[in-house]
C-alpha positions as a printed NumPy array, in Angstrom:
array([[ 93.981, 157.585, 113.569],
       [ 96.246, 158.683, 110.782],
       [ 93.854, 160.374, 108.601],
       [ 91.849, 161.866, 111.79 ],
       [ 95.186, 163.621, 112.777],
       [ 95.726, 164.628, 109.076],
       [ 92.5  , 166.613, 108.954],
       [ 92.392, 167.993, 111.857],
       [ 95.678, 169.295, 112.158],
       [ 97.05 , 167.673, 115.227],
       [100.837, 167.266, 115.786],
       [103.44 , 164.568, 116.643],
       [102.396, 161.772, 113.383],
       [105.048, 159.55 , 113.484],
       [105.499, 158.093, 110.037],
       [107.901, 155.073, 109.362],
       [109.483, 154.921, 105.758],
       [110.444, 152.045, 104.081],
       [111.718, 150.881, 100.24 ],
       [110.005, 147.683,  98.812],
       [112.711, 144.864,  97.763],
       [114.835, 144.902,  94.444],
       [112.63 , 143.953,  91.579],
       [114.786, 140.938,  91.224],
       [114.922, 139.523,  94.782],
       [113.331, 136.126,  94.577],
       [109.384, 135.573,  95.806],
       [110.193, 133.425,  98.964],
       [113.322, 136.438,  99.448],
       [110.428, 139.035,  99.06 ],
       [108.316, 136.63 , 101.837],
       [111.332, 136.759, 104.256],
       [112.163, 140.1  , 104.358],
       [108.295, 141.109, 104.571],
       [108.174, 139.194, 107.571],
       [111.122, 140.692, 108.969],
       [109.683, 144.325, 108.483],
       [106.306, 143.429, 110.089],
       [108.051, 141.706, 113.246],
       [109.982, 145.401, 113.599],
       [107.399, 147.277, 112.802],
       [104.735, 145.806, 114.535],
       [105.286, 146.796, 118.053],
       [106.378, 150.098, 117.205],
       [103.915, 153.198, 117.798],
       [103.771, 154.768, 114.576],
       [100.619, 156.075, 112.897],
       [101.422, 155.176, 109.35 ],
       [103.849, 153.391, 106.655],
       [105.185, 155.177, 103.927],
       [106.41 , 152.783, 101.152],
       [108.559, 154.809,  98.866],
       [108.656, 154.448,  95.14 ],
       [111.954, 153.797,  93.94 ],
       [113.235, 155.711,  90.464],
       [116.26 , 155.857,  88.638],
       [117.087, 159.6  ,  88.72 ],
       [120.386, 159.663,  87.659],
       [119.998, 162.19 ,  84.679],
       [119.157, 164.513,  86.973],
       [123.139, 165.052,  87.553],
       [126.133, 164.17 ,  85.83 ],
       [127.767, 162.715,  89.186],
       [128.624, 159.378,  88.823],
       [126.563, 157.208,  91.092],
       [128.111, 155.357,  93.891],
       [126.795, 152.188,  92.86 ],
       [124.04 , 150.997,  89.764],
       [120.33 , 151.735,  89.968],
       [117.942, 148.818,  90.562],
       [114.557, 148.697,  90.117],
       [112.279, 147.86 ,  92.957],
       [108.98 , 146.163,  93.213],
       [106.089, 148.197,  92.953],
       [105.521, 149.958,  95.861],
       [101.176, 148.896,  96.403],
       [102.402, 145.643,  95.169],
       [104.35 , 145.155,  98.074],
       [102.388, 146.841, 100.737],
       [ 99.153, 145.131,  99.536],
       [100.123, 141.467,  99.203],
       [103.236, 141.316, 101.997],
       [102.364, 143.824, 104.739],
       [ 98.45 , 143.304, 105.71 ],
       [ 99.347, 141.993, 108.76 ],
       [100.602, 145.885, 109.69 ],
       [ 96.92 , 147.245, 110.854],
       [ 98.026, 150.643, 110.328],
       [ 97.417, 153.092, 107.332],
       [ 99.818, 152.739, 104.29 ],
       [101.35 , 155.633, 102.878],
       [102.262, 155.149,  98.838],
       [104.056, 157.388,  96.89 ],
       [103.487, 157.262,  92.944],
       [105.602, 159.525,  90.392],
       [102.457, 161.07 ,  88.532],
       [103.942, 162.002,  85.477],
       [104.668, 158.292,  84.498],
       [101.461, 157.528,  83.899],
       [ 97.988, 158.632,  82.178],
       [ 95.065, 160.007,  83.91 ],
       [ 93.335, 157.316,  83.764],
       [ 96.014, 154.717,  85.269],
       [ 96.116, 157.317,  88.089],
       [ 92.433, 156.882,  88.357],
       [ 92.419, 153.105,  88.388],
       [ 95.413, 153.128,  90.813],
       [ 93.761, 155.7  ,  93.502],
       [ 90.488, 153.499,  93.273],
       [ 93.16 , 150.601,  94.441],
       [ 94.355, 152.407,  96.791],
       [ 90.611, 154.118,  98.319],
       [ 89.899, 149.727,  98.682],
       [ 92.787, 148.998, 100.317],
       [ 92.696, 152.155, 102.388],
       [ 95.906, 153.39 , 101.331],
       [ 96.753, 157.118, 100.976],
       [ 99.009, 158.399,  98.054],
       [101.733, 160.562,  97.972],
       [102.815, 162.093,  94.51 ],
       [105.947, 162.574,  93.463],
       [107.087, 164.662,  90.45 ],
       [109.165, 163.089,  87.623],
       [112.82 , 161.545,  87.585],
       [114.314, 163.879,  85.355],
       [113.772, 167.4  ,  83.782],
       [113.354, 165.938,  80.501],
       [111.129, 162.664,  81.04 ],
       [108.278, 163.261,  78.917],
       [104.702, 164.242,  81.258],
       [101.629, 162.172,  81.085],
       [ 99.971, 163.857,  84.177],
       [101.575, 166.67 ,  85.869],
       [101.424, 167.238,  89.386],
       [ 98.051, 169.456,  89.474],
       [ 96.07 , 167.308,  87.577],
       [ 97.154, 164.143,  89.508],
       [ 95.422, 166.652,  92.516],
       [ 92.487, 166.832,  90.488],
       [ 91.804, 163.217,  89.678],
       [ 92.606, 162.946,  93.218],
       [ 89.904, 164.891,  94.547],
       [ 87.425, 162.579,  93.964],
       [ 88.294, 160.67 ,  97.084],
       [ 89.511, 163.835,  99.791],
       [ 85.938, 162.548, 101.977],
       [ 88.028, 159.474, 102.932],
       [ 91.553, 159.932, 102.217],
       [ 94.324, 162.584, 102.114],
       [ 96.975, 163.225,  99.974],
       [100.473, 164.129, 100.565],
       [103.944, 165.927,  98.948],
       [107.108, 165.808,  98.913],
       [109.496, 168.966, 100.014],
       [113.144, 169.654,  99.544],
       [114.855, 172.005, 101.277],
       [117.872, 171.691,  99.528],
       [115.77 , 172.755,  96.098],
       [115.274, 176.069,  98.069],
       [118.641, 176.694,  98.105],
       [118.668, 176.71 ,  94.037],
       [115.328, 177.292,  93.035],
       [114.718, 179.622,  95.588],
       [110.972, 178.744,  95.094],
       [110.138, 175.863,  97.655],
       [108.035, 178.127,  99.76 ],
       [105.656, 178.718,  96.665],
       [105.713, 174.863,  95.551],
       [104.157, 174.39 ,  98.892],
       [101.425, 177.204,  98.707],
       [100.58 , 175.651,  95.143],
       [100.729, 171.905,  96.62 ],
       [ 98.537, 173.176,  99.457],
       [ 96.419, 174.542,  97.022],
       [ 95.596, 171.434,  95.083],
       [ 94.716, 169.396,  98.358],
       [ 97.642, 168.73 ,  99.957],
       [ 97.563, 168.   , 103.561],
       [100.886, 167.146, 104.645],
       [104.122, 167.301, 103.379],
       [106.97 , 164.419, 103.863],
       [110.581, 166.01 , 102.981],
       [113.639, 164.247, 102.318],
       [116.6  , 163.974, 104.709],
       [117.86 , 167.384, 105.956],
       [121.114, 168.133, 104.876],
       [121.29 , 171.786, 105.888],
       [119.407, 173.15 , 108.593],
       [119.159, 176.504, 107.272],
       [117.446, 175.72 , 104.327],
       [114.479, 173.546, 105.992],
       [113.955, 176.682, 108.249],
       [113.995, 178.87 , 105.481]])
Protein backbone atom coordinates (compact mmCIF):
# COMPACT_ATOMS: atom_id res chain seq x y z
CA UNK A 1 0.00 0.00 0.00
CA UNK A 2 2.93 2.20 0.84
CA UNK A 3 4.67 2.25 -2.37
CA UNK A 4 1.16 2.33 -4.39
CA UNK A 5 0.42 5.66 -2.50
CA UNK A 6 4.06 6.82 -3.15
CA UNK A 7 3.64 6.63 -6.91
CA UNK A 8 0.64 7.69 -7.36
CA UNK A 9 0.61 10.63 -5.36
CA UNK A 10 -2.13 10.05 -2.90
CA UNK A 11 -2.22 11.85 0.51
CA UNK A 12 -2.54 11.09 4.26
CA UNK A 13 0.80 8.21 4.51
CA UNK A 14 1.19 7.88 7.93
CA UNK A 15 4.78 6.94 8.62
CA UNK A 16 5.97 5.81 12.18
CA UNK A 17 9.73 6.60 13.04
CA UNK A 18 11.75 4.77 15.20
CA UNK A 19 15.79 4.55 16.35
CA UNK A 20 17.28 0.95 16.53
CA UNK A 21 18.86 0.16 20.17
CA UNK A 22 22.39 1.41 21.41
CA UNK A 23 25.05 -0.61 19.73
CA UNK A 24 25.90 -1.88 23.13
CA UNK A 25 22.51 -2.98 24.54
CA UNK A 26 22.82 -6.69 25.11
CA UNK A 27 21.19 -9.38 22.37
CA UNK A 28 18.34 -10.71 24.68
CA UNK A 29 17.97 -6.45 25.62
CA UNK A 30 17.80 -5.95 21.75
CA UNK A 31 15.01 -9.14 21.76
CA UNK A 32 12.95 -7.33 24.49
CA UNK A 33 12.67 -4.11 23.32
CA UNK A 34 11.93 -5.46 19.63
CA UNK A 35 9.11 -7.12 21.02
CA UNK A 36 7.93 -4.23 22.79
CA UNK A 37 7.95 -2.04 19.52
CA UNK A 38 6.04 -4.70 17.49
CA UNK A 39 3.26 -5.15 20.32
CA UNK A 40 2.83 -1.01 19.89
CA UNK A 41 3.16 -0.92 16.62
CA UNK A 42 1.26 -3.64 15.51
CA UNK A 43 -2.24 -2.53 15.90
CA UNK A 44 -1.55 0.81 14.83
CA UNK A 45 -2.68 1.98 11.17
CA UNK A 46 0.36 3.20 9.72
CA UNK A 47 1.55 2.51 6.17
CA UNK A 48 5.23 2.24 6.83
CA UNK A 49 8.33 2.15 9.42
CA UNK A 50 11.03 4.39 9.13
CA UNK A 51 14.12 3.12 11.08
CA UNK A 52 16.46 6.01 11.37
CA UNK A 53 20.19 5.78 11.13
CA UNK A 54 21.81 7.12 14.01
CA UNK A 55 25.24 9.43 13.50
CA UNK A 56 27.38 11.27 15.63
CA UNK A 57 27.08 14.83 14.22
CA UNK A 58 28.50 16.75 16.73
CA UNK A 59 31.20 18.63 14.58
CA UNK A 60 28.64 20.06 12.92
CA UNK A 61 28.47 22.75 15.95
CA UNK A 62 30.60 23.72 18.65
CA UNK A 63 27.58 23.43 21.27
CA UNK A 64 28.32 21.16 23.79
CA UNK A 65 26.02 18.20 23.64
CA UNK A 66 23.58 17.54 26.33
CA UNK A 67 24.72 14.18 26.88
CA UNK A 68 27.56 11.66 24.86
CA UNK A 69 26.88 10.17 21.45
CA UNK A 70 26.26 6.41 21.21
CA UNK A 71 26.32 4.40 18.45
CA UNK A 72 23.32 2.41 17.46
CA UNK A 73 22.83 -0.86 15.75
CA UNK A 74 22.58 -0.81 12.21
CA UNK A 75 19.49 0.31 11.18
CA UNK A 76 18.54 -3.03 8.30
CA UNK A 77 20.18 -5.01 10.94
CA UNK A 78 17.57 -4.33 13.22
CA UNK A 79 14.57 -4.06 11.05
CA UNK A 80 15.53 -7.29 9.19
CA UNK A 81 16.28 -9.76 11.99
CA UNK A 82 13.88 -8.14 15.01
CA UNK A 83 10.85 -6.58 13.29
CA UNK A 84 9.49 -9.22 10.52
CA UNK A 85 6.68 -9.81 12.42
CA UNK A 86 5.58 -5.89 11.40
CA UNK A 87 3.89 -6.86 7.80
CA UNK A 88 4.25 -3.43 6.72
CA UNK A 89 6.94 -1.74 4.43
CA UNK A 90 10.26 -0.66 6.16
CA UNK A 91 11.59 2.60 5.59
CA UNK A 92 15.74 2.73 6.04
CA UNK A 93 17.68 5.60 5.97
CA UNK A 94 21.53 5.19 5.02
CA UNK A 95 24.11 8.27 5.12
CA UNK A 96 25.46 7.77 1.42
CA UNK A 97 28.58 9.39 1.68
CA UNK A 98 29.94 6.75 4.21
CA UNK A 99 30.23 4.31 1.93
CA UNK A 100 31.45 3.26 -1.77
CA UNK A 101 29.28 2.74 -4.68
CA UNK A 102 29.45 -0.46 -4.61
CA UNK A 103 28.49 -1.10 -0.75
CA UNK A 104 25.49 1.09 -1.72
CA UNK A 105 24.84 -1.35 -4.45
CA UNK A 106 25.12 -4.47 -2.35
CA UNK A 107 23.06 -2.77 0.43
CA UNK A 108 20.00 -1.59 -1.98
CA UNK A 109 20.03 -5.26 -3.45
CA UNK A 110 19.42 -6.14 0.52
CA UNK A 111 17.08 -3.99 0.82
CA UNK A 112 15.00 -4.70 -2.98
CA UNK A 113 14.93 -8.73 -1.06
CA UNK A 114 13.70 -7.70 1.94
CA UNK A 115 11.38 -5.16 0.40
CA UNK A 116 12.69 -2.32 2.18
CA UNK A 117 12.82 1.24 0.74
CA UNK A 118 15.87 3.58 1.45
CA UNK A 119 16.08 6.90 2.46
CA UNK A 120 19.50 8.79 1.99
CA UNK A 121 20.86 10.96 4.13
CA UNK A 122 23.80 13.34 3.47
CA UNK A 123 26.96 13.23 5.64
CA UNK A 124 27.55 14.03 9.49
CA UNK A 125 29.73 16.80 9.09
CA UNK A 126 30.93 19.41 6.45
CA UNK A 127 34.26 17.98 6.46
CA UNK A 128 33.74 14.02 6.55
CA UNK A 129 35.47 12.91 3.59
CA UNK A 130 32.66 11.69 0.45
CA UNK A 131 32.65 8.25 -0.93
CA UNK A 132 29.26 8.69 -2.78
CA UNK A 133 27.53 11.90 -2.81
CA UNK A 134 23.98 12.27 -2.75
CA UNK A 135 23.32 12.20 -6.73
CA UNK A 136 25.15 9.31 -7.42
CA UNK A 137 23.63 7.31 -4.49
CA UNK A 138 20.25 8.38 -6.88
CA UNK A 139 21.90 6.88 -9.67
CA UNK A 140 22.93 3.52 -8.32
CA UNK A 141 19.54 3.73 -7.01
CA UNK A 142 17.75 3.80 -10.11
CA UNK A 143 18.24 0.50 -10.93
CA UNK A 144 15.41 -0.60 -8.71
CA UNK A 145 12.60 2.69 -9.10
CA UNK A 146 10.14 -0.40 -10.99
CA UNK A 147 9.69 -1.76 -7.43
CA UNK A 148 10.76 0.61 -4.91
CA UNK A 149 10.96 4.37 -4.14
CA UNK A 150 13.33 6.40 -2.64
CA UNK A 151 13.07 9.12 -0.20
CA UNK A 152 14.92 12.58 1.40
CA UNK A 153 15.33 14.27 4.05
CA UNK A 154 14.24 18.21 4.39
CA UNK A 155 15.07 20.85 6.92
CA UNK A 156 13.36 23.75 7.25
CA UNK A 157 15.46 25.20 9.64
CA UNK A 158 18.52 24.90 6.84
CA UNK A 159 16.24 27.35 4.86
CA UNK A 160 16.54 29.77 7.27
CA UNK A 161 20.57 29.81 6.70
CA UNK A 162 21.13 28.41 3.51
CA UNK A 163 18.33 29.98 2.07
CA UNK A 164 18.47 27.14 -0.57
CA UNK A 165 16.08 24.28 0.72
CA UNK A 166 13.56 24.95 -1.96
CA UNK A 167 16.30 24.10 -4.67
CA UNK A 168 17.73 20.96 -2.63
CA UNK A 169 14.29 19.68 -3.16
CA UNK A 170 13.92 20.46 -7.00
CA UNK A 171 17.48 18.71 -7.32
CA UNK A 172 16.35 15.70 -4.90
CA UNK A 173 13.19 15.50 -7.00
CA UNK A 174 15.24 15.44 -9.84
CA UNK A 175 17.32 12.42 -9.05
CA UNK A 176 14.15 10.22 -8.16
CA UNK A 177 12.96 11.32 -5.17
CA UNK A 178 9.45 10.66 -4.32
CA UNK A 179 8.83 11.83 -0.97
CA UNK A 180 10.44 13.79 1.41
CA UNK A 181 10.53 13.02 5.41
CA UNK A 182 11.68 16.38 7.35
CA UNK A 183 12.83 16.65 10.74
CA UNK A 184 10.83 18.09 13.65
CA UNK A 185 9.46 21.61 12.95
CA UNK A 186 10.83 24.07 15.04
CA UNK A 187 9.55 27.18 13.28
CA UNK A 188 6.54 27.23 11.37
CA UNK A 189 7.54 29.86 9.10
CA UNK A 190 10.32 28.26 7.72
CA UNK A 191 8.52 24.78 6.75
CA UNK A 192 5.96 27.07 4.89
CA UNK A 193 8.52 28.90 3.30
Amino acid sequence: MFLQKIKSGASGIVLYGITPPKAETTPERVAEIAEKTLQRLIPLDIDALIVYDVQDESARTQVERPFPFLNAHDPFWFASNHLRDLDIPKIIYRPAGKYSEAELSAWLQDLQNEKFHPVFVGIPAPDYPVKTTLPEAYRIWKQHEQTSVVGAVTIPERHAVLNDEDVRILDKAACGVSYFVSQCVFNLEYAKK
